[in-house]
PATIMAR-89293 format. One record per atom (N, C-alpha, C, O): residue in three letters; chain; residue number from 1; atom name; x, y, z. Coordinates in Angstrom, 2 decimals. Example, Ala and Ser with C-alpha at 12.3 -4.5 7.8 and 13.67 -1.06 7.14 Angstrom:
2
['ALA', 'A', 1, 'N', [13.19, -5.69, 7.80]]
['ALA', 'A', 1, 'CA', [12.30, -4.50, 7.80]]
['ALA', 'A', 1, 'C', [13.20, -3.30, 7.80]]
['ALA', 'A', 1, 'O', [14.24, -3.32, 8.46]]
['SER', 'A', 2, 'N', [12.85, -2.25, 7.08]]
['SER', 'A', 2, 'CA', [13.67, -1.06, 7.14]]
['SER', 'A', 2, 'C', [12.90, 0.03, 7.87]]
['SER', 'A', 2, 'O', [13.41, 1.14, 8.04]]
This chain:
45
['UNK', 'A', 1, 'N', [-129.09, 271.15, 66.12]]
['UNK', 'A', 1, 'CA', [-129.63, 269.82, 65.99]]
['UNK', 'A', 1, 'C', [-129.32, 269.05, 67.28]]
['UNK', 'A', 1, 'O', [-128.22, 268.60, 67.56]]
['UNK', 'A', 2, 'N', [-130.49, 268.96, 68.07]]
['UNK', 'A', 2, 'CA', [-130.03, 268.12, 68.85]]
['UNK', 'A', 2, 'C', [-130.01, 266.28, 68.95]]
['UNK', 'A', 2, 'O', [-130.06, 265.50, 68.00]]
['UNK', 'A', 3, 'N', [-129.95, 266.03, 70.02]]
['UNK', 'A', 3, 'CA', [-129.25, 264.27, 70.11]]
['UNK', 'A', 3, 'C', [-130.28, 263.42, 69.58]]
['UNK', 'A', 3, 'O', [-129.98, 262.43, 68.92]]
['UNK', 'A', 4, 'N', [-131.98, 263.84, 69.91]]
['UNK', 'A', 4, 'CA', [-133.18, 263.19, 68.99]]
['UNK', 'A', 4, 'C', [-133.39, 263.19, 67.63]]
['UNK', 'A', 4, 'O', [-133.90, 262.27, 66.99]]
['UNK', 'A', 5, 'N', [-133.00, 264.17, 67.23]]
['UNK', 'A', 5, 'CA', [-133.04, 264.33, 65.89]]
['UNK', 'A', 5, 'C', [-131.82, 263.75, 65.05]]
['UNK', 'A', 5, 'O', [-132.06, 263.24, 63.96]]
['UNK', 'A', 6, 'N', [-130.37, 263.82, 65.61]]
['UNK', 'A', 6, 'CA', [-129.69, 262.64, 64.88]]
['UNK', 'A', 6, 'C', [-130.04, 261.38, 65.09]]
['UNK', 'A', 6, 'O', [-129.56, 260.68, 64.20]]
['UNK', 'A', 7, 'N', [-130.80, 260.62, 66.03]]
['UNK', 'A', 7, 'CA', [-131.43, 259.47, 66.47]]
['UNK', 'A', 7, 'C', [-132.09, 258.88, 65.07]]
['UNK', 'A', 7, 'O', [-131.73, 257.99, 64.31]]
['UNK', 'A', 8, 'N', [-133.48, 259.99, 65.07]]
['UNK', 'A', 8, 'CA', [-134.02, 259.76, 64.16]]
['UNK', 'A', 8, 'C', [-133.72, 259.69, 62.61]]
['UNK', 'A', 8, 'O', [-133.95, 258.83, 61.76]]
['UNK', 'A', 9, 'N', [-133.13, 260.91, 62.60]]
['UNK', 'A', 9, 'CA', [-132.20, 261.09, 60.80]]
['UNK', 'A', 9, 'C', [-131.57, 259.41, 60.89]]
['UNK', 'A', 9, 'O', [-132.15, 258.58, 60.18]]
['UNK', 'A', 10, 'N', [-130.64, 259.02, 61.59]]
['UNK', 'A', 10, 'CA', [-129.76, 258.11, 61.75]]
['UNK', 'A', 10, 'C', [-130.75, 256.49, 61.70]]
['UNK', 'A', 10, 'O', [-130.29, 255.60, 60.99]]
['UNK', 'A', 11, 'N', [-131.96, 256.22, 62.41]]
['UNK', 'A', 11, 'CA', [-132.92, 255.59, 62.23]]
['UNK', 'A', 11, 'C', [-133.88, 255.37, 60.73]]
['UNK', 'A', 11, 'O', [-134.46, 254.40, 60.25]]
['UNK', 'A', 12, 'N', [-133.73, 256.43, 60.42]]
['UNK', 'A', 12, 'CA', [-134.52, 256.45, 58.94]]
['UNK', 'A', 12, 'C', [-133.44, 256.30, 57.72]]
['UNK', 'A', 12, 'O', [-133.50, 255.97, 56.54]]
['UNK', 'A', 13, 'N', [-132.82, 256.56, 58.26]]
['UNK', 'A', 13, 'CA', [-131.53, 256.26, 57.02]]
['UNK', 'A', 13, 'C', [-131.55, 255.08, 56.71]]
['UNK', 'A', 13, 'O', [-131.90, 254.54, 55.66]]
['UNK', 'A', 14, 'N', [-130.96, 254.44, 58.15]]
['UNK', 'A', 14, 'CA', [-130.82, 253.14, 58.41]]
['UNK', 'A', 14, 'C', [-132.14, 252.29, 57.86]]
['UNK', 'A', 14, 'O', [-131.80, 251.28, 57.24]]
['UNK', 'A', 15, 'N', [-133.43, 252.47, 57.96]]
['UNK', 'A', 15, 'CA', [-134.85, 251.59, 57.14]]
['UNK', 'A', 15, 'C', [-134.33, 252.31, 55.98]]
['UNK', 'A', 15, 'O', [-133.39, 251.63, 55.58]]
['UNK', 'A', 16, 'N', [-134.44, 253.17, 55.35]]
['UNK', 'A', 16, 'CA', [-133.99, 253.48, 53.68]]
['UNK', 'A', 16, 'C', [-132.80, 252.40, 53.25]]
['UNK', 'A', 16, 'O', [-132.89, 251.89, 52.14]]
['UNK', 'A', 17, 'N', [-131.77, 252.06, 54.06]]
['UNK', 'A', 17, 'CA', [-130.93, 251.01, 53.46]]
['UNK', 'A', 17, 'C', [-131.15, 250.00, 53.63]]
['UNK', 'A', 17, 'O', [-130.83, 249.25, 52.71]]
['UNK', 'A', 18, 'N', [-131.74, 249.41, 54.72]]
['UNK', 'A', 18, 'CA', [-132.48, 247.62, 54.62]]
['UNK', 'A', 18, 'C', [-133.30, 247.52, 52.98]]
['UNK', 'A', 18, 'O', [-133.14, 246.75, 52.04]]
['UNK', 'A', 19, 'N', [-134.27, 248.75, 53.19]]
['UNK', 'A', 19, 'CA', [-135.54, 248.20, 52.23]]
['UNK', 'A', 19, 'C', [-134.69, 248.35, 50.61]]
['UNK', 'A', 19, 'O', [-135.02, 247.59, 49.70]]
['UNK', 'A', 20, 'N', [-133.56, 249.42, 50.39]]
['UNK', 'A', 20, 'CA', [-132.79, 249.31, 49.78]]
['UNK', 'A', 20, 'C', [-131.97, 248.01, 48.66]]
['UNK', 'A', 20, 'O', [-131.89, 247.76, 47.46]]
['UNK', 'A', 21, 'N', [-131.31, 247.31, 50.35]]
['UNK', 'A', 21, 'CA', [-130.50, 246.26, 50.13]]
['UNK', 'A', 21, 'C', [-131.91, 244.94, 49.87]]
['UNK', 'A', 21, 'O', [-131.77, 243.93, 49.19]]
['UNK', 'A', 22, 'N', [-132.65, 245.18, 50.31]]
['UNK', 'A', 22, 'CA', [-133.84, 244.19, 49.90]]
['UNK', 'A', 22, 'C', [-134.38, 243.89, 48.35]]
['UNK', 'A', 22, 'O', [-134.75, 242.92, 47.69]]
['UNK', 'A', 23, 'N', [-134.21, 245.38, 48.20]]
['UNK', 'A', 23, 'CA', [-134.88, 245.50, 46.86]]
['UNK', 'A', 23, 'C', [-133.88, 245.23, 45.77]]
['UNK', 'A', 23, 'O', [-134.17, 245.17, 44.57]]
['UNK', 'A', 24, 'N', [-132.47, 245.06, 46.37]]
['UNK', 'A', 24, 'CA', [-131.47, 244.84, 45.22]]
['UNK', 'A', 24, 'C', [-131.61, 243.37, 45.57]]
['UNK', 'A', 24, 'O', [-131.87, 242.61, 44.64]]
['UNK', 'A', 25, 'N', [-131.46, 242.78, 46.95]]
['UNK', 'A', 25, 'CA', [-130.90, 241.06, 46.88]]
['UNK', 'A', 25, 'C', [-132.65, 240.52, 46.03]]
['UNK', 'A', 25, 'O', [-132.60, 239.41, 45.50]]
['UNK', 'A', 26, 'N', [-133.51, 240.97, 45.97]]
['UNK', 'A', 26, 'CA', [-134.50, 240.57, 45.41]]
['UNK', 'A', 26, 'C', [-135.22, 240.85, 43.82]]
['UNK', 'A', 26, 'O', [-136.34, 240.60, 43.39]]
['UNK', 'A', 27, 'N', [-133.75, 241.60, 43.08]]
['UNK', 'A', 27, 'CA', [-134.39, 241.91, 42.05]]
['UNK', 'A', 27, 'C', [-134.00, 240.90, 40.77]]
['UNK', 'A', 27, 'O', [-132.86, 240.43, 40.69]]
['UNK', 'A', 28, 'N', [-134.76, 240.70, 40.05]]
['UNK', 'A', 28, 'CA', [-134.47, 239.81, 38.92]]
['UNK', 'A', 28, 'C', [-132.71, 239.75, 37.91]]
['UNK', 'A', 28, 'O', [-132.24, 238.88, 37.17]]
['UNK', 'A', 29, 'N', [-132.32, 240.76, 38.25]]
['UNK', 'A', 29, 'CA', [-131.00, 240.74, 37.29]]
['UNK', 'A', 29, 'C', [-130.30, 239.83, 38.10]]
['UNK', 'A', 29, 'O', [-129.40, 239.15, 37.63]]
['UNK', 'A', 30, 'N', [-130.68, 239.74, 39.46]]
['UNK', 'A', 30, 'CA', [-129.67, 239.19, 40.43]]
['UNK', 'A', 30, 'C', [-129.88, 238.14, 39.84]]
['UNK', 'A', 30, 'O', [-129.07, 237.99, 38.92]]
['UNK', 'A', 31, 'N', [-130.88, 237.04, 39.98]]
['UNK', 'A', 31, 'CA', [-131.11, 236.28, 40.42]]
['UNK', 'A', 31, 'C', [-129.73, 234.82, 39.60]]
['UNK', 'A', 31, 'O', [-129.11, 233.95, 40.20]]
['UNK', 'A', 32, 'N', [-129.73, 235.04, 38.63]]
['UNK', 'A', 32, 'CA', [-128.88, 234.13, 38.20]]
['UNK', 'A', 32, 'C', [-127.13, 233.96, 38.97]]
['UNK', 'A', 32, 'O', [-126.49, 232.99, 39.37]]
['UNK', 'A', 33, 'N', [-126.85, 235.38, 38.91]]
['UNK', 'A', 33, 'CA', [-125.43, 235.56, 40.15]]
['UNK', 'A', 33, 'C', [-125.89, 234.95, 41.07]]
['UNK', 'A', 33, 'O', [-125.21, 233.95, 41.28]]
['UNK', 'A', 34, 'N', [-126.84, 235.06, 41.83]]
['UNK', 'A', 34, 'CA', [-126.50, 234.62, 43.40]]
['UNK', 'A', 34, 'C', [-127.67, 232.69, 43.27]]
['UNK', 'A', 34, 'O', [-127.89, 231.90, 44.19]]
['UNK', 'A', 35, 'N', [-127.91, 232.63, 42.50]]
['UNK', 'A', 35, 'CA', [-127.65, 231.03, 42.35]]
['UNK', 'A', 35, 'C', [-127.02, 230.55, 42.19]]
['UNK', 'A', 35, 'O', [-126.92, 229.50, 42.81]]
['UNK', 'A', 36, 'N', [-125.87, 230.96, 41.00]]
['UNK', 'A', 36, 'CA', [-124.64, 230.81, 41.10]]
['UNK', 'A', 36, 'C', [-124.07, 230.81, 42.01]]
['UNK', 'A', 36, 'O', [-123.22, 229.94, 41.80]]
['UNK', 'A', 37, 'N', [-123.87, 231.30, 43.22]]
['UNK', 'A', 37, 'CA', [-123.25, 231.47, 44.25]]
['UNK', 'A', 37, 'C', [-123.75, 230.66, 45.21]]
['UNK', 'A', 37, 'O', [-122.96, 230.32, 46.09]]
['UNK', 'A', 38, 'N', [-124.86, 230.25, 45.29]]
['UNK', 'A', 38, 'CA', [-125.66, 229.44, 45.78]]
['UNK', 'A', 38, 'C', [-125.23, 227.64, 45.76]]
['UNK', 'A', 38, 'O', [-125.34, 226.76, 46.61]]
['UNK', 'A', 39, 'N', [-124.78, 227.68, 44.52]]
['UNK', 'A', 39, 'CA', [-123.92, 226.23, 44.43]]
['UNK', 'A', 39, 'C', [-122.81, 226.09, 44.62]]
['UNK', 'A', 39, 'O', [-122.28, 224.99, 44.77]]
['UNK', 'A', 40, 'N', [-122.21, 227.21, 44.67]]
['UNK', 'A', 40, 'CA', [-120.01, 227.27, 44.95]]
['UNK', 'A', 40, 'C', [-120.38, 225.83, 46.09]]
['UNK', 'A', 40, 'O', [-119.90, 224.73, 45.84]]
['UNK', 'A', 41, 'N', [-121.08, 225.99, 47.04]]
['UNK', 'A', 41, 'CA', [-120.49, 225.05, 48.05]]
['UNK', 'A', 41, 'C', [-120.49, 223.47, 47.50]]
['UNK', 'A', 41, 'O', [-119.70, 222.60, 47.89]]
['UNK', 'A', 42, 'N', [-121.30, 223.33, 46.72]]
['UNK', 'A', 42, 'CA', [-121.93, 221.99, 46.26]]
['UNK', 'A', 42, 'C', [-120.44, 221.16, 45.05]]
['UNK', 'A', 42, 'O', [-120.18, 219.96, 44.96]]
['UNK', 'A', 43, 'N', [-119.89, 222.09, 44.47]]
['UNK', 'A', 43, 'CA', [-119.23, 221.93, 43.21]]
['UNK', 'A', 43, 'C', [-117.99, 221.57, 44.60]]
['UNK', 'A', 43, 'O', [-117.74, 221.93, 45.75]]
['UNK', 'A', 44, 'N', [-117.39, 220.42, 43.31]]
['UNK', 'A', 44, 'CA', [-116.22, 219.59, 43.71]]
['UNK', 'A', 44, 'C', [-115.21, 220.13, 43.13]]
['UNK', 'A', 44, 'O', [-115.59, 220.76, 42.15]]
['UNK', 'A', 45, 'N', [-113.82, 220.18, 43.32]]
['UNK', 'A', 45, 'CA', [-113.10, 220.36, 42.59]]
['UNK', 'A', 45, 'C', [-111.94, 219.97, 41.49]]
['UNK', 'A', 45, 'O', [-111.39, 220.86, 40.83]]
């Protein structure tokens, strides 16, 4: 295996985990957690 081909393996991995992490910060179970989280800054203590 040479140095292009870990490039690439290493490149496509890497888009498999963006579109990944996309598809989790964007999926409906989330959505109530990270509104929640969304106000921590707002709340007084």
């Amino acid at each position: 295996m040479d140095v292009n081909t870990m490039r690439i393996a290493v490149t496509l991995l890497s888009f498999v985990l963006f579109i990944g992490i996309g598809i989790w910060a964007y999926a409906r179970r989330n959505q109530a957690r990270f509104d929640e989280a969304a106000q921590l800054p707002f709340l007084q203590d």
